[in-house]
N, C-alpha and C positions, 0 to 999 in steps of 0.2 A: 723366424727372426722378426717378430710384431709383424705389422701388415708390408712386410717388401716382399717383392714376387720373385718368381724362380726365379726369373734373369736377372734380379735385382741383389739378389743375397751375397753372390762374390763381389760386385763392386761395391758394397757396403761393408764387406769386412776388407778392402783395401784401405777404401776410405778411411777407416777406422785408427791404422796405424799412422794418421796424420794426428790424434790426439794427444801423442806423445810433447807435440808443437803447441801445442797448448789450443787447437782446433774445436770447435764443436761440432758434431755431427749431427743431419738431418736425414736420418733415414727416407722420408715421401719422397726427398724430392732428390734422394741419391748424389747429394753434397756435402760438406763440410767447411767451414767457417773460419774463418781466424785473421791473423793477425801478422806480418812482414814489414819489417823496418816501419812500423805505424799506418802503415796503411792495411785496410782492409781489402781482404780475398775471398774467394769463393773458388771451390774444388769441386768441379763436377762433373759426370758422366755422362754422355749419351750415346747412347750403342755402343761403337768401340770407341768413340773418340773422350779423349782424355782434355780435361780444358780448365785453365782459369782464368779469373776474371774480376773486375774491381772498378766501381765507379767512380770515376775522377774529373779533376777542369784542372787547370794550368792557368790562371788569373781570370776565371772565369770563361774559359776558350776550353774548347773538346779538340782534341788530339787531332794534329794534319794529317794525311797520308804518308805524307815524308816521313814523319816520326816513324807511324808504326812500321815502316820498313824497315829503319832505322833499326829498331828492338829485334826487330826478323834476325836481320842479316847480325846482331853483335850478340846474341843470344842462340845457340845452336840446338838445343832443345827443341826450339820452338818453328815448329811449322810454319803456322799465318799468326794472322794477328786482323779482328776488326773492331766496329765501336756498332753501338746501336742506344738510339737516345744518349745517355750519358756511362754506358757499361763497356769497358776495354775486353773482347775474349780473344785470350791468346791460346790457341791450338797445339799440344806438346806432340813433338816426336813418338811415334811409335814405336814400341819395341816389344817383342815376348816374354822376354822377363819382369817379372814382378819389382824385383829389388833394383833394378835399371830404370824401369818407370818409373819408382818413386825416389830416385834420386836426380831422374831428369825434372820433376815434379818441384822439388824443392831447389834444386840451381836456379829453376824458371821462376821458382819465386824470388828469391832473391835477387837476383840479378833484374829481375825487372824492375822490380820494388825501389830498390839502387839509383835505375832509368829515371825511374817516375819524378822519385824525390829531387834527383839532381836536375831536371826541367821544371820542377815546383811544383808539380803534380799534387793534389788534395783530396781525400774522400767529398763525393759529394751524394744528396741527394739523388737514387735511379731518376727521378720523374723531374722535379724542379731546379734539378743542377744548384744546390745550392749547400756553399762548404757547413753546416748545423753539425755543431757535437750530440744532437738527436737522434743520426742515424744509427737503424736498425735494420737486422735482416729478418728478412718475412717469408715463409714457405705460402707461395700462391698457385694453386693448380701443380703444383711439381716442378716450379720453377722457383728460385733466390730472387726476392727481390731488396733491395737497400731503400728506406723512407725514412723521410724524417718525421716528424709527428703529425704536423701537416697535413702531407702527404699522403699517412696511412690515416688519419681520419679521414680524408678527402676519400677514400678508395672503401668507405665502409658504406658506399652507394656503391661499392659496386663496377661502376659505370668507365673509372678511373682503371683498375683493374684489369676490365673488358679490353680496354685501350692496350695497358702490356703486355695483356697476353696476346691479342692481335699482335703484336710488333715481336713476339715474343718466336721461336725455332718452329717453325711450320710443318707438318706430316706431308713427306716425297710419295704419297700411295703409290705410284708403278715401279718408283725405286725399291721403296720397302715391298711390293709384291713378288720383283725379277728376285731379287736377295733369299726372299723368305722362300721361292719355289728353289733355286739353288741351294738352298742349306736343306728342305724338304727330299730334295732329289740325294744326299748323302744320307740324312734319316732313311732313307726309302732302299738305296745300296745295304746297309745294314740287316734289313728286314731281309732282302732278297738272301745275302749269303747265308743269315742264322736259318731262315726256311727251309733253303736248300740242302745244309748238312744237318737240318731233323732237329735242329734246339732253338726254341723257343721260348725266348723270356720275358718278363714285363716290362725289364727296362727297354725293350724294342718300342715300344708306341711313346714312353717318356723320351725316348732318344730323337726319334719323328717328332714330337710336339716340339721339343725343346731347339733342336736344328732350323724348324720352321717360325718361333719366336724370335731367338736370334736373328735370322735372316732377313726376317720384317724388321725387327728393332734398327736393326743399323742400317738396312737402305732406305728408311721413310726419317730415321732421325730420331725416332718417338714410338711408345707403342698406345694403340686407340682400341677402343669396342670394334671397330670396323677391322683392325688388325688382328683382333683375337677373333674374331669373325672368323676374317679369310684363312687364318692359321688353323680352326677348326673346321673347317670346310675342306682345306688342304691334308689335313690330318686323315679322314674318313677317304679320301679320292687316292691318296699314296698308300696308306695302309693295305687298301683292295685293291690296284695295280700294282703294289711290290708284293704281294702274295699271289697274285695272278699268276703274275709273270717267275717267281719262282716255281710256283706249282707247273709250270708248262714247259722251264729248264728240267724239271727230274723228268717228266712224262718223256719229253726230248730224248733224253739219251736212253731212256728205258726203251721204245720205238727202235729208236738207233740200234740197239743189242739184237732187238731180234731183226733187222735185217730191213725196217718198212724205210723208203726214202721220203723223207718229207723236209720240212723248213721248221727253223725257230715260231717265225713271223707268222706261220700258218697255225701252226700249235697256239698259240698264243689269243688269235683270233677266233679259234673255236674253241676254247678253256671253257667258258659255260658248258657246250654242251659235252666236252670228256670228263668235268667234271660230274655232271648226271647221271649218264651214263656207264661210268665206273665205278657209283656207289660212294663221288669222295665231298659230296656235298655238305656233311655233317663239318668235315674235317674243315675242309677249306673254310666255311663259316668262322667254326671257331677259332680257327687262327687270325683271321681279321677279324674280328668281335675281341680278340686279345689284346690284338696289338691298338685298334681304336678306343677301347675302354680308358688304358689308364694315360694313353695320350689326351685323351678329354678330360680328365683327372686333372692333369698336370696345365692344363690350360683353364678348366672352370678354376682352379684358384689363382690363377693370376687374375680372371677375370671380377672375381670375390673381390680381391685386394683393391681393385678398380674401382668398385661401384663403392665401396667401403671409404675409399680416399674422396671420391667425388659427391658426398655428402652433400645439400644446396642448402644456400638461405636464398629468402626473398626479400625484398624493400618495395618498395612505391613502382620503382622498376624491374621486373621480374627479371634477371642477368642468374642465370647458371653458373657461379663462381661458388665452388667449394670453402670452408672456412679459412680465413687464414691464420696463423700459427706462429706468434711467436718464437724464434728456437735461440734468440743469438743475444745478448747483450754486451759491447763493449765495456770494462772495467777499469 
């Protein structure tokens, strides 16, 4: 699905079913665009949380705290609600259903929209707060931004940019680490039981990779080089302790049959050398060499997609800002 990455693929074909709204979709940066009671929105994803969002002023004034409680509590959809520079994001209710999501998705938009309008609420400029029938949204690094012309000449140094994205949803690294080693440790459960009852498949090391993507994604907030890093790091260390530690449950109850008293814990810790010893070192190999293979698979091309979206330009001041991208024009 062009360059969106594994984890990216299902919330881009959610996404999708907002076209019918007359929305436009931006696959980079896993949002969609459009248009509620005149003002504009933005639909977007990160990890698991479900969020929109839309820059406004109210006579030139950015939103009290009062207000946005106010939309909290008369809006049930809606979890929180914050502002950052001049962008309203309100946080929707979670639920497991598909078709409940996106109709909590679109009450919240209405009903806010509703909100907005009747306190006088206006599109404005992300950066300059300023109401211009100029604004546009811009895919920046993987994030919406709304400019006005301004704005977005001002930001083709660069330097302006640098600025939002600083201000912009920050990577939690030990939250996304704790997540992605728990969602790692279910890939890893998986491995253990297919081992154990003798089948062995490829979707075992995509199911480890993809557990452990997940799990960084939504406790860090974002996914980085640094996250598909520790995800393939993670991959290779669960892969050889869930096979380990399977191979050392059969050996276990084999021992047991014939009569030797021993421990889990002790088998387990000497798996190298019964493994030598018993002639199962070919086996054991290949079955971690299996299961790590197409979980690196499944991670080098999220990491493809990555390097591919973060393309650079330079100016005067060298700023690692990937291009930006047009996707949205109001009609």
């Amino acid at each position: 699905m062009g360059n969106v990455s594994s984890l990216d693929s299902g919330k881009v074909s959610f996404l999708k079913k907002f076209n019918g709204m007359g929305f436009r979709l931006d696959e980079e940066s896993v949002s969609t665009v459009g248009f509620m009671n005149g003002l504009r929105f933005t639909i977007s994803i990160e990890g698991c949380t479900y969020m929109i969002s839309t820059s406004v002023r109210s006579g030139g004034l950015l939103p009290e705290d009062e207000f946005l409680k106010y939309i909290v509590s008369e809006v049930d959809c809606i979890r929180d609600a914050v502002y950052q520079n001049n962008r309203i994001t309100f946080i929707i209710q979670k639920t497991l259903l598909s078709e409940k999501l996106m109709n909590n998705i679109v009450d919240a938009l209405r009903e806010v929209s509703e909100l907005l309008k009747k306190s006088g609420f206006v599109n404005v400029c992300e950066i300059c707060g300023e109401p211009l029938d100029s604004i546009e949204s811009y895919d920046i690094n993987g994030r919406v931004f709304d400019f006005c012309d301004d704005c977005h000449e001002a930001c083709d140094s660069y330097v302006q940019a640098r600025k939002c994205l600083d201000d912009s949803v920050r990577e939690n690294i030990p939250k996304g680490m704790i997540f992605g080693f728990l969602g790692g440790i279910l890939g890893a459960a998986l491995i253990v039981l297919s081992v154990f009852l003798g089948s062995v498949s490829t979707w075992l090391g995509v199911a480890l990779a993809y557990c452990l993507l997940l799990g960084y994604a939504t406790g860090s907030g974002k996914m980085s080089r640094l996250g598909l890093i520790y995800c393939t790091v993670m991959t290779a260390a669960l892969s050889y302790l869930s096979c380990r530690f399977a191979f050392a449950i059969k050996y276990f109850n084999l021992v047991k049959e014939y009569g030797h008293h021993t421990d889990l814990f002790s088998v387990f810790a000497n798996m190298p050398a019964i493994i030598r010893n018993n002639g199962m070192t070919r086996d054991f190999v290949e079955v971690v060499l299996y299961c790590c293979v197409f979980g690196f698979c499944l991670i080098g091309g999220d990491m493809l997609m990555m390097v591919k979206k973060r393309k650079t330009k330079t100016t005067d001041i060298i700023i690692e800002v990937p291009e930006e991208r047009h996707f949205y024009t109001a009609v």
